[in-house]
N, CA and C atoms as a LAMMPS dump frame, in Angstrom:
ITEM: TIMESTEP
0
ITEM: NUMBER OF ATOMS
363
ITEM: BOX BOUNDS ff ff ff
-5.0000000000000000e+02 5.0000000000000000e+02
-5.0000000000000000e+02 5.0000000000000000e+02
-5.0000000000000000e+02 5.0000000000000000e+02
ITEM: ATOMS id mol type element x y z
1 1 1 N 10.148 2.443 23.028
2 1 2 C 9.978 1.141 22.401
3 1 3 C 10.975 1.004 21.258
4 2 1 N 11.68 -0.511 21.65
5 2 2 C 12.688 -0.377 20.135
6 2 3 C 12.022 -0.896 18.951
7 3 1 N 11.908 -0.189 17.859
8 3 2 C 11.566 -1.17 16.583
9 3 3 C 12.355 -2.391 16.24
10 4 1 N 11.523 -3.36 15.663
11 4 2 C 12.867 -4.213 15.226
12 4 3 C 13.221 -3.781 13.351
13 5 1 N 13.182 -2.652 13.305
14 5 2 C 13.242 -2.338 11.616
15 5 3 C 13.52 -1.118 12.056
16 6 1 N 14.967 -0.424 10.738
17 6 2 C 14.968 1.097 10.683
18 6 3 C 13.986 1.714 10.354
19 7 1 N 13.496 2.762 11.04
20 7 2 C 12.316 3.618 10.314
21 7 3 C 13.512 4.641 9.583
22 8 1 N 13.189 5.163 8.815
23 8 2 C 13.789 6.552 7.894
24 8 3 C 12.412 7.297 7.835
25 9 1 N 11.6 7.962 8.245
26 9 2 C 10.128 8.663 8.119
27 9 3 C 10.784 9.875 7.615
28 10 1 N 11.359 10.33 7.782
29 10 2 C 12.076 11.843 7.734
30 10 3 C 12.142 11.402 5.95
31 11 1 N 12.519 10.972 5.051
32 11 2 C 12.944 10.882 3.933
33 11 3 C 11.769 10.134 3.089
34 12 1 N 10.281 9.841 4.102
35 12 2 C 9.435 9.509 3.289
36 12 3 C 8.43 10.572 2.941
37 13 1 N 7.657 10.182 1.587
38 13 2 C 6.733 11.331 1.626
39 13 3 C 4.895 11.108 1.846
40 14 1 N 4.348 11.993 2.57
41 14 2 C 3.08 11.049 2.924
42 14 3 C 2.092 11.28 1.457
43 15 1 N 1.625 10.553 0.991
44 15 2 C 0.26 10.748 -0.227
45 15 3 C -1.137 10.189 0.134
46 16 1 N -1.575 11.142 -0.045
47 16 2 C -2.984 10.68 0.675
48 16 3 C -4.033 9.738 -0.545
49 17 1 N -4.306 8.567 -0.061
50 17 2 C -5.513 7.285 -0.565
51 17 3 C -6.874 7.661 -0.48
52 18 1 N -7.527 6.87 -1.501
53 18 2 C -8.799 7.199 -1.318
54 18 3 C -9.584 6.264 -0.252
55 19 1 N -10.974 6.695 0.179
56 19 2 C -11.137 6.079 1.461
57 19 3 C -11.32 4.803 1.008
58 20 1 N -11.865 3.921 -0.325
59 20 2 C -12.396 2.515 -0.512
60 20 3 C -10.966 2.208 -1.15
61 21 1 N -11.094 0.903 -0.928
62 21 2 C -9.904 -0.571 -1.165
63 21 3 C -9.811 -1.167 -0.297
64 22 1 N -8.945 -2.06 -0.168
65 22 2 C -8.95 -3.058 0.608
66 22 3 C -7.27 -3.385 0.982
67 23 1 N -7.38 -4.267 1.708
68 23 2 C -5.9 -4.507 2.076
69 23 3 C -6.098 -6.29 2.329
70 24 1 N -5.063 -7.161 2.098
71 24 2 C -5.138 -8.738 2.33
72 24 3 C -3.212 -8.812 2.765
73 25 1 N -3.419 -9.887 4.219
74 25 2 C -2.317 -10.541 4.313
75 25 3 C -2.172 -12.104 4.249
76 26 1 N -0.984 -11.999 3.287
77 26 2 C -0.864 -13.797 3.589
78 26 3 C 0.396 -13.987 4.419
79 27 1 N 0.365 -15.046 5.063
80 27 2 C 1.331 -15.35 6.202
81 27 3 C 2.248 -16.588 5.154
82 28 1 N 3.13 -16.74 5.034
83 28 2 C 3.901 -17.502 3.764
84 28 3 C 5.53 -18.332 4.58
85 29 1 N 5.088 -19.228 4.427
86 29 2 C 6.542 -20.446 4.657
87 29 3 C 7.943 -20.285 3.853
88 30 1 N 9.203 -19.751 4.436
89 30 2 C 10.436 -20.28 3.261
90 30 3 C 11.538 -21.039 4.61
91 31 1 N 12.591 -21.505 3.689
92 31 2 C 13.541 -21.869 4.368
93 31 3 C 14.236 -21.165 5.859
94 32 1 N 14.077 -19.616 5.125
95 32 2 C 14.57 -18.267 5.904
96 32 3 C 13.639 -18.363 6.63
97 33 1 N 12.279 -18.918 7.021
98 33 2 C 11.237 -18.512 8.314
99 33 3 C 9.881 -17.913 7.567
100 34 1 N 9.651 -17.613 8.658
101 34 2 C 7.913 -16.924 8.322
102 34 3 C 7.819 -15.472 7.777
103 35 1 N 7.502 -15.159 6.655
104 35 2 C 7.095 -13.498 6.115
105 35 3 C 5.649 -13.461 5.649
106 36 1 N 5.836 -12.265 5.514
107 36 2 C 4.267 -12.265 5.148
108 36 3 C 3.763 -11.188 4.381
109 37 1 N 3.403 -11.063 3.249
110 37 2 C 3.022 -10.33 1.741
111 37 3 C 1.886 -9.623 2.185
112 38 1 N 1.827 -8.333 2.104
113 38 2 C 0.731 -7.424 1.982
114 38 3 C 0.771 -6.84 1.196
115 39 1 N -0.176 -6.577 1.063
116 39 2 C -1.509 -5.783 -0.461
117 39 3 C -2.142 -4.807 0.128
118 40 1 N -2.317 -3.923 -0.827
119 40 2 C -3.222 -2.512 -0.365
120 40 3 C -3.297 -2.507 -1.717
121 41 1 N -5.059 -2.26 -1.888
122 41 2 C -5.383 -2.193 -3.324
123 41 3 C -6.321 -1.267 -3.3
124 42 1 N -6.474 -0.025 -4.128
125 42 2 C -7.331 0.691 -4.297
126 42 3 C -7.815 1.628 -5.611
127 43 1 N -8.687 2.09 -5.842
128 43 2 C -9.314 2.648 -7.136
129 43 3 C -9.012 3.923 -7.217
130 44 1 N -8.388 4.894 -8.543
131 44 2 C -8.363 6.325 -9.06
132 44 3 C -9.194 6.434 -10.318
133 45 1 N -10.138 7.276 -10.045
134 45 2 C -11.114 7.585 -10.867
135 45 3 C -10.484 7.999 -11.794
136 46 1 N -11.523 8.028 -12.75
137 46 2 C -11.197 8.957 -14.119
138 46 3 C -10.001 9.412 -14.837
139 47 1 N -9.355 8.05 -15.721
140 47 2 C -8.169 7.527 -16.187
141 47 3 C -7.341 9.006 -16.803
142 48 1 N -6.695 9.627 -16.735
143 48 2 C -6.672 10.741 -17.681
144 48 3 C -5.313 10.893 -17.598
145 49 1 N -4.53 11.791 -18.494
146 49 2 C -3.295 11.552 -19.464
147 49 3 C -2.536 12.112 -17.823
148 50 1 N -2.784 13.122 -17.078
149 50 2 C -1.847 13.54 -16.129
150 50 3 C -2.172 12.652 -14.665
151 51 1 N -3.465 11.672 -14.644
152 51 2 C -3.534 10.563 -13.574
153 51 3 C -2.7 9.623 -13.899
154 52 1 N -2.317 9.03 -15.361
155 52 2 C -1.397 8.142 -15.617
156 52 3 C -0.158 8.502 -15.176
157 53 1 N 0.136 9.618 -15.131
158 53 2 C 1.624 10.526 -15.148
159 53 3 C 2.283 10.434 -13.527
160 54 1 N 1.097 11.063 -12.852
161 54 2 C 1.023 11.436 -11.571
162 54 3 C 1.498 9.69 -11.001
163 55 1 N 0.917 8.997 -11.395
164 55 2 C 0.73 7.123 -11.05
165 55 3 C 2.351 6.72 -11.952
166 56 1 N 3.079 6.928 -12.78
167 56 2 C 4.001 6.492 -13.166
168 56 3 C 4.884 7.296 -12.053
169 57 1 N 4.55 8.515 -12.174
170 57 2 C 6.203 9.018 -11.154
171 57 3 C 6.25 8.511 -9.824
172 58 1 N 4.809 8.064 -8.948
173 58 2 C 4.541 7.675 -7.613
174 58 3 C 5.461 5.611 -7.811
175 59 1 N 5.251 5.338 -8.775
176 59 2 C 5.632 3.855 -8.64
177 59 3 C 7.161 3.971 -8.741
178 60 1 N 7.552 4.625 -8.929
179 60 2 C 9.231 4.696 -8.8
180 60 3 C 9.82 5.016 -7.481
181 61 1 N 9.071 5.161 -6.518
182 61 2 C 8.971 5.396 -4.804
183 61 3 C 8.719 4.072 -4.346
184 62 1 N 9.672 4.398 -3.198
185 62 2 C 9.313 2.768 -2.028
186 62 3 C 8.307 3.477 -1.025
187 63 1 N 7.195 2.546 -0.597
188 63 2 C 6.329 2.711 -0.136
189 63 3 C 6.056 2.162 1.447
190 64 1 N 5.575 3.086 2.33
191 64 2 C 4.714 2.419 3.634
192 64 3 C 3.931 2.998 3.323
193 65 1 N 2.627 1.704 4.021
194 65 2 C 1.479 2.511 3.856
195 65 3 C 0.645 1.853 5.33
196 66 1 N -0.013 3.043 5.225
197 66 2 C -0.611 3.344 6.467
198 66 3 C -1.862 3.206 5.915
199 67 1 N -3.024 2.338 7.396
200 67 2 C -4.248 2.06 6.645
201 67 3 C -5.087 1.714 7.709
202 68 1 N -6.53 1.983 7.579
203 68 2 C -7.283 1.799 8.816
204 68 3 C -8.559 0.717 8.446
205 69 1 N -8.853 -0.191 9.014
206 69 2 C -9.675 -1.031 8.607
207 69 3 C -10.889 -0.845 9.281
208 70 1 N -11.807 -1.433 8.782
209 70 2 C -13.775 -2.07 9.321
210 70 3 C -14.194 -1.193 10.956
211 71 1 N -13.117 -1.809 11.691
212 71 2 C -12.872 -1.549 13.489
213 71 3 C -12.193 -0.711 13.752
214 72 1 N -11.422 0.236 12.939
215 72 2 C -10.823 1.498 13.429
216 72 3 C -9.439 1.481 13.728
217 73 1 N -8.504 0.373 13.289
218 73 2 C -7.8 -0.184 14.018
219 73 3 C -6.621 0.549 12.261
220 74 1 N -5.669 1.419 12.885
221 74 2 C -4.388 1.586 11.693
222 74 3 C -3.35 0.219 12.266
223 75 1 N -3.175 0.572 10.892
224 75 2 C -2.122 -0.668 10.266
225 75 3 C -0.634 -0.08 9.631
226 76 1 N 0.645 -0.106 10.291
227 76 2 C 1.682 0.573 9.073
228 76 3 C 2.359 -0.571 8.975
229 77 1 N 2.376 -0.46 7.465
230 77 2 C 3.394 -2.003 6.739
231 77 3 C 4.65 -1.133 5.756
232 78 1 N 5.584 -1.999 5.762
233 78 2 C 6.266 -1.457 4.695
234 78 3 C 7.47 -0.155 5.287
235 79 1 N 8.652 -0.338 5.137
236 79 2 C 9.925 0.509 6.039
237 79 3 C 11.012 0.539 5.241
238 80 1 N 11.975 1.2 5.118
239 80 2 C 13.332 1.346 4.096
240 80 3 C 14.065 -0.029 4.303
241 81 1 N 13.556 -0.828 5.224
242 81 2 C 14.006 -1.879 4.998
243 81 3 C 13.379 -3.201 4.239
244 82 1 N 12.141 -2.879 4.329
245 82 2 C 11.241 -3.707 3.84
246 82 3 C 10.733 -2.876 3.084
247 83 1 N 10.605 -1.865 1.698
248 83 2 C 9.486 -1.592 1.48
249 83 3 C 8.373 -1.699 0.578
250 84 1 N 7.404 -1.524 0.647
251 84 2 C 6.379 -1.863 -0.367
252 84 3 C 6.749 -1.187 -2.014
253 85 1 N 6.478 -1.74 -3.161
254 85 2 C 5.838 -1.354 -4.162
255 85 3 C 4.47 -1.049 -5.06
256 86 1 N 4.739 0.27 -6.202
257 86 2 C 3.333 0.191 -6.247
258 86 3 C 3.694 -0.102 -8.07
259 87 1 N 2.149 -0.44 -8.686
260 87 2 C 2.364 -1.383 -9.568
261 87 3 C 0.48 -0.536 -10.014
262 88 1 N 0.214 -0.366 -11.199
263 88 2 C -0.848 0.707 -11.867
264 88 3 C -1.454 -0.946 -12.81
265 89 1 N -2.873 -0.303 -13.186
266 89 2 C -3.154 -1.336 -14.424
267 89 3 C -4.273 -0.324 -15.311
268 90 1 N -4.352 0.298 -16.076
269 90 2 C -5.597 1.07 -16.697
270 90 3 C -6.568 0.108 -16.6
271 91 1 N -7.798 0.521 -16.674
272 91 2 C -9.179 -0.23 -16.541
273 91 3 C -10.164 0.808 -17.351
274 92 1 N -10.638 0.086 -18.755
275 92 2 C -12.307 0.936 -19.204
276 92 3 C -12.723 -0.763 -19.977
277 93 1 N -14.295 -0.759 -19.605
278 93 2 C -15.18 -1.17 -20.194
279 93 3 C -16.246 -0.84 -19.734
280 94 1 N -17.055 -2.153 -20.282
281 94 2 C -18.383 -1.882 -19.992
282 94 3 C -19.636 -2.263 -18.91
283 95 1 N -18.891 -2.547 -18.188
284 95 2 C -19.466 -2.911 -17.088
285 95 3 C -19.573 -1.875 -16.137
286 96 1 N -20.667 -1.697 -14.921
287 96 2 C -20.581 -0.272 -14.2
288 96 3 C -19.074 -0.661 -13.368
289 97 1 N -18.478 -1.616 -12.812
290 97 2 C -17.402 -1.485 -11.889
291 97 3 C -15.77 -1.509 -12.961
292 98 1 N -16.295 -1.669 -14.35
293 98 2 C -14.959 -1.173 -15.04
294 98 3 C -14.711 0.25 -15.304
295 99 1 N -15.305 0.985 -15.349
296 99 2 C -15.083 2.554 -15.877
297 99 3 C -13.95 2.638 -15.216
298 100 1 N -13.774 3.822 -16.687
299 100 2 C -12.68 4.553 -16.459
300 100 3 C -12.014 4.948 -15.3
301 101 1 N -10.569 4.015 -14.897
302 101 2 C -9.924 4.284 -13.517
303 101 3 C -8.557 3.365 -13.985
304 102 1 N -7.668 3.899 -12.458
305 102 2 C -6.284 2.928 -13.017
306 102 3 C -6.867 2.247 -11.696
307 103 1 N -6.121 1.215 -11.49
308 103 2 C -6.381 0.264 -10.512
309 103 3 C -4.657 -0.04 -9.775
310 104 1 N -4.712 0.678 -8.99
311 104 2 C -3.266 0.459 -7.563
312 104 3 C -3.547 -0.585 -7.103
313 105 1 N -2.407 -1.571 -6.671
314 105 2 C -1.692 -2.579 -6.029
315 105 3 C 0.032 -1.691 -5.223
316 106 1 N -0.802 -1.752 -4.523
317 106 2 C 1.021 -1.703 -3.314
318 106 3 C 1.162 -2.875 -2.424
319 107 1 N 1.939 -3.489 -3.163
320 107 2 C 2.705 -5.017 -2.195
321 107 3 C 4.073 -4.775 -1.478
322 108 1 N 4.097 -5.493 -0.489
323 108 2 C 5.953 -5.765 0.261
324 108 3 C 5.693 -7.129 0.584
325 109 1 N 6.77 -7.34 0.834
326 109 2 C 7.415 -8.543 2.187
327 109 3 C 7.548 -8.424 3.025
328 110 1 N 7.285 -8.862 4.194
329 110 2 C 8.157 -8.621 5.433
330 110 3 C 8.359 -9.858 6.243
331 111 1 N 9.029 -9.952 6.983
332 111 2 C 9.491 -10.927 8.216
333 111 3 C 8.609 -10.611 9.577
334 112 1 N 8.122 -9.587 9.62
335 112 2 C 7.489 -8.664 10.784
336 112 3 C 5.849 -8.347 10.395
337 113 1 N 5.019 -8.678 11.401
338 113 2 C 3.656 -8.256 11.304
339 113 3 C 3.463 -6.818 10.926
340 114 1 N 2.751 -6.357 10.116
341 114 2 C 2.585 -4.587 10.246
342 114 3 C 2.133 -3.987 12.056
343 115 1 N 2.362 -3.029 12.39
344 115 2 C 2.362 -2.489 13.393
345 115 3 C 1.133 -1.648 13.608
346 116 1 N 0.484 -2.309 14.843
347 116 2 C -1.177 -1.554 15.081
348 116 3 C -0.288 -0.288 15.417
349 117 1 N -0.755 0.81 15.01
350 117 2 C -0.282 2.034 15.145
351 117 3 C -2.001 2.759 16.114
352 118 1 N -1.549 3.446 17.165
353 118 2 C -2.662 4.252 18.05
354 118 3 C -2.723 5.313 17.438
355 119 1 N -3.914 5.817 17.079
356 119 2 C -4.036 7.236 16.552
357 119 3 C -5.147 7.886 17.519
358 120 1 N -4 9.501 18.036
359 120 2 C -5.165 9.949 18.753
360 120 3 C -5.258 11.38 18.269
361 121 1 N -6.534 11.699 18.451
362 121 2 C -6.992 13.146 18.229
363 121 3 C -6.958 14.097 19.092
């Protein structure tokens, strides 16, 4: 099967997510045609001086991310041609769903749907 995008996988590195977040696509109009913005958003516990660290050196990396939804179904978005960014926010108050955590956002663009990827065991 030809891709219509270079993969480079060999020069990416895999980091493993926690199992809760979420992912949203919007399908978006320009002059250039149809793209479409994905999000992968997810929670790191317990804010601490080397989770901030660990989260600053990871956002200086271009990102695919690979992701499995509700129905079992993986999703890979995001390629050296397209690729995602990631983007941190600290979070403490007082509410039970503010504690202490940073809060990940990994967004891209693309021109191309993400790719149902088959995973077998």
């Amino acid at each position: 099967m030809q891709l219509p995008i270079n993969w480079a996988l060999d020069s990416w590195q895999l980091t493993p997510v926690f199992q809760s977040g979420s992912y949203t696509q919007d399908m978006m109009q320009s002059p250039s045609g149809t793209y479409y913005e994905n999000t992968v958003s997810f929670k790191i516990p317990k804010y601490t001086y080397e989770r901030r660290q660990f989260a600053s050196d990871l956002s200086s990396l271009l990102w695919a991310v690979l992701t499995m939804d509700q129905n079992g179904e993986f999703l890979l978005m995001g390629s050296s041609e397209y690729p995602m960014r990631m983007t941190t926010k600290a979070v403490s108050g007082a509410d039970l769903s503010d504690l202490n955590h940073l809060a990940v956002t990994v967004t891209g663009k693309s021109p191309i749907l993400p790719l149902n990827i088959a995973m077998t065991t």
